[in-house]
C-alpha positions in Angstrom: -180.7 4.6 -33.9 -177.2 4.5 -35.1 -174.6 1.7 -34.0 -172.7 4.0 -31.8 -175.6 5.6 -29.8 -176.6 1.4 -29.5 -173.0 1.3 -27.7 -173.2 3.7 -25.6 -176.8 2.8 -24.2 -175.8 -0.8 -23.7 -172.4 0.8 -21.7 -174.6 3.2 -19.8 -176.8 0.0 -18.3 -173.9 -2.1 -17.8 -172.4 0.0 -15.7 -176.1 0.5 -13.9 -176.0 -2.4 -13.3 -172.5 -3.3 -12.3 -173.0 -0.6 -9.5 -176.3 -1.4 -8.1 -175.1 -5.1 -7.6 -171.9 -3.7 -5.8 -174.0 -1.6 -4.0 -176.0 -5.3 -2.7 -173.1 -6.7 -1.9 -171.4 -4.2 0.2 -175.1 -4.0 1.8 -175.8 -7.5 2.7 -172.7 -8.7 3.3 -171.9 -9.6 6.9 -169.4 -6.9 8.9 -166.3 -8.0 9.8 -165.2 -7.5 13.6 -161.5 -8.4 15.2 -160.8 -10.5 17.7 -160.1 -9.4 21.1 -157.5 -11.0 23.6 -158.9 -10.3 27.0 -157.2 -10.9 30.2 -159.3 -12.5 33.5 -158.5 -14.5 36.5 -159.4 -17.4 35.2 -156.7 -17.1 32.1 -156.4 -15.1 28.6 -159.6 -15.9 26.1 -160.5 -14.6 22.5 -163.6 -12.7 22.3 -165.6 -10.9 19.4 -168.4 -8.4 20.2 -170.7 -6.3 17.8 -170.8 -2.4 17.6 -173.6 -2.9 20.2 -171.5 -4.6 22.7 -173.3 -8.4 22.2 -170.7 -11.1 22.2 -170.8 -13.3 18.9 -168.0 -15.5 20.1 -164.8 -16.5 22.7 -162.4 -19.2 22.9 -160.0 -20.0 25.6 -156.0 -19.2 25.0 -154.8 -20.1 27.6 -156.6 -21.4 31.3 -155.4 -21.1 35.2 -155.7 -24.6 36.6 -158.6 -25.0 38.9 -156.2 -25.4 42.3 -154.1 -22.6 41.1 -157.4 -20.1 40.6 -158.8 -21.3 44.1 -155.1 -20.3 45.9 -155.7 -17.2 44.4 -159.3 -16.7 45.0 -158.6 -17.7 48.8 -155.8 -15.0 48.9 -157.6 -12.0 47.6 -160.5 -13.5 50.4 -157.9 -12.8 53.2 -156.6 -9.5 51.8 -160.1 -8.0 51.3 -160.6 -9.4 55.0 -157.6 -8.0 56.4 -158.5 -4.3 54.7 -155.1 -4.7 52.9 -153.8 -1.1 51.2 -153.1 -1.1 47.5 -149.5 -2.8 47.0 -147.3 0.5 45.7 -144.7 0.2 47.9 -145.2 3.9 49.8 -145.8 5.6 52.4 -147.8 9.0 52.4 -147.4 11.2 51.4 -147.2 11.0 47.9 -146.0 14.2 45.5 -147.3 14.8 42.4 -144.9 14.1 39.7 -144.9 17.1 37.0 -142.0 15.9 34.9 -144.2 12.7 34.1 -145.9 12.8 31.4 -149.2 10.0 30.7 -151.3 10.5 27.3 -153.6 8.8 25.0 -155.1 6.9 28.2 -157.8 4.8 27.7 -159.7 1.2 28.8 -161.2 -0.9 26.6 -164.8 -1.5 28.8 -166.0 -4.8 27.9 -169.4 -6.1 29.2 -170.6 -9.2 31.0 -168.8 -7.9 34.1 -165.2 -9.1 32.2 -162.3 -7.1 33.1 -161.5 -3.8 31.7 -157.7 -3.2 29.9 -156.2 0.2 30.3 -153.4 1.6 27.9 -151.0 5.0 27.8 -147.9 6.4 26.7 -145.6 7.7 29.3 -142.4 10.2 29.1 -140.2 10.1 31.5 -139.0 13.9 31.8 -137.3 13.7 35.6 -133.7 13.0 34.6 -133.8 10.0 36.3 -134.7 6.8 36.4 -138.2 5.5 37.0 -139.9 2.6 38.8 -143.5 2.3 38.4 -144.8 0.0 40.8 -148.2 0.3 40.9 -151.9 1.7 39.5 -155.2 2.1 41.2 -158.2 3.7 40.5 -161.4 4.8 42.8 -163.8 3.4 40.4 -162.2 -0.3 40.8 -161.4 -2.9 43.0 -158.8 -3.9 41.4 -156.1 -3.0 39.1 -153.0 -4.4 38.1 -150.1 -4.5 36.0 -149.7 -6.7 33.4 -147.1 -8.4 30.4 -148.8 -10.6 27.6 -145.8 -12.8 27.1 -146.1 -16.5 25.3 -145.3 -19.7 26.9 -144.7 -22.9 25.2 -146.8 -21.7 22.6 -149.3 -20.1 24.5 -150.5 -16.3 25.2 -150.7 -15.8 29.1 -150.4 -13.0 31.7 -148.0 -12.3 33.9 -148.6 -9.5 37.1 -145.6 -6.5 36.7 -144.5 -5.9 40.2 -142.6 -3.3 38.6 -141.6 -1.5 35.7 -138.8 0.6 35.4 -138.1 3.8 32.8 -134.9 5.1 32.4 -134.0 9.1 32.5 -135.5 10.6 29.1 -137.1 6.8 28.4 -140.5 6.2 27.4 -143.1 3.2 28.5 -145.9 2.1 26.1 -149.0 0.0 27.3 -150.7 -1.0 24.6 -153.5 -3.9 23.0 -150.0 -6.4 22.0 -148.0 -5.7 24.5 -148.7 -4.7 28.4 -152.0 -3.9 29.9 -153.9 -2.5 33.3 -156.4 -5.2 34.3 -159.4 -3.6 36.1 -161.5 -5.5 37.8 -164.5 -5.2 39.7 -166.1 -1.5 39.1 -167.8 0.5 41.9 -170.2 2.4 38.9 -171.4 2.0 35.8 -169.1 3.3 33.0 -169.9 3.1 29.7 -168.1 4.7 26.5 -167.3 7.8 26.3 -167.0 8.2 30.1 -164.1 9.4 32.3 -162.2 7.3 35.3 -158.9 8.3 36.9 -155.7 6.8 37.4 -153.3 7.0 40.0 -149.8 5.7 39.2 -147.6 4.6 42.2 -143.4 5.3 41.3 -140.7 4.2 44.0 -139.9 7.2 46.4 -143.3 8.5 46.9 -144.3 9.8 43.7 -147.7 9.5 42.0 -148.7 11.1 38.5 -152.8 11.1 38.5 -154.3 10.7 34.9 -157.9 10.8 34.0 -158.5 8.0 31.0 -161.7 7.4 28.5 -163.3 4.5 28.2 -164.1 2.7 25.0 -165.9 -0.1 23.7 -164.8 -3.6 23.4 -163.9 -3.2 19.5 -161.4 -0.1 20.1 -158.0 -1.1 19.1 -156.5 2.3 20.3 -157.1 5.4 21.7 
């Protein structure tokens, strides 16, 4: 066997080798998943969840102070008591807004009963200006507004009482920057299912959406 045929053997099972071990690494090694920031009444948290929806691990952002949580627990007590209607600021009837456009909705559905985050892109095509003031949906209790902003420091949630979209402007709700906290479900909804969205603009106009659900490791839609 001549030098060169020697060579290219030892090459030949070098590179073997070299690619079975990458092969065992890429195997073994332990996936990587992204942290989450997830909204609830009780304050803004970290969480990380598997491709099978099991939690590997949350930590606190940011908390509501215990008096604070039980105010607000004792209002939505008298609200559900006094049969409230959902906070939009109309009076029926509504009309359906064509010129409105709402795409690439979707809520990320996270499990342990923790609330769900809805995102879209809107287009305002109307001519005028805008001013969305509420959301609801049949399928939860539930929903509202919401602007990740940072305080001292610290990521928190603030309610949107309203939001306003100038003629020919556009409104993005997305993971780093607004939300649509939905809270307690009527149903169970898993990925891949359907839930619609009713969106509440000053002067009586709605624009009804439907929106997929996801799983608690989608980033978009």
């Amino acid at each position: 066997m001549n030098a060169f045929l020697k060579k290219l053997i030892g090459i030949t099972a070098l590179a073997l080798f070299a690619g079975t071990a990458w092969w065992a690494v890429e195997y073994f090694k332990e996936p990587q998943y992204d942290w989450i920031e997830v909204c609830t009444m009780e304050g803004v948290k970290r969480v990380k969840y598997d491709n099978e929806g099991n939690l590997l691990a949350e930590e606190w952002i940011s908390q509501v102070p215990a008096h604070v949580l039980a105010a607000i627990e004792e209002a939505n007590k008298t609200e559900t008591a006094n049969n409230s209607p959902p906070q939009t600021g109309f009076e029926e009837p509504y009309a359906e807004l064509d010129k409105v456009q709402i795409e690439q909705c979707w809520v990320r559905l996270l499990p342990s009963n923790l609330p769900a985050a809805g995102y879209f892109e809107l287009k305002n095509n109307t001519g005028q200006e805008l001013v969305l003031t509420g959301v609801e949906s049949k399928d939860y209790g539930v929903a509202i507004l919401h602007e990740n902003v940072k305080k001292q420091g610290m990521l928190t949630m603030v309610a949107l009482p309203e939001v306003r979209i100038p003629a020919s402007g556009q409104l993005s709700f997305s993971p780093i920057t607004n939300h649509i906290m939905l809270e307690n479900s009527n149903r169970a909804l898993k990925s891949g299912d359907f839930i619609g969205l009713i969106f509440y603009f000053q002067g009586n106009g709605i624009k009804t959406v439907q929106c997929k659900m996801k799983g608690p490791n989608a980033l978009s839609y």
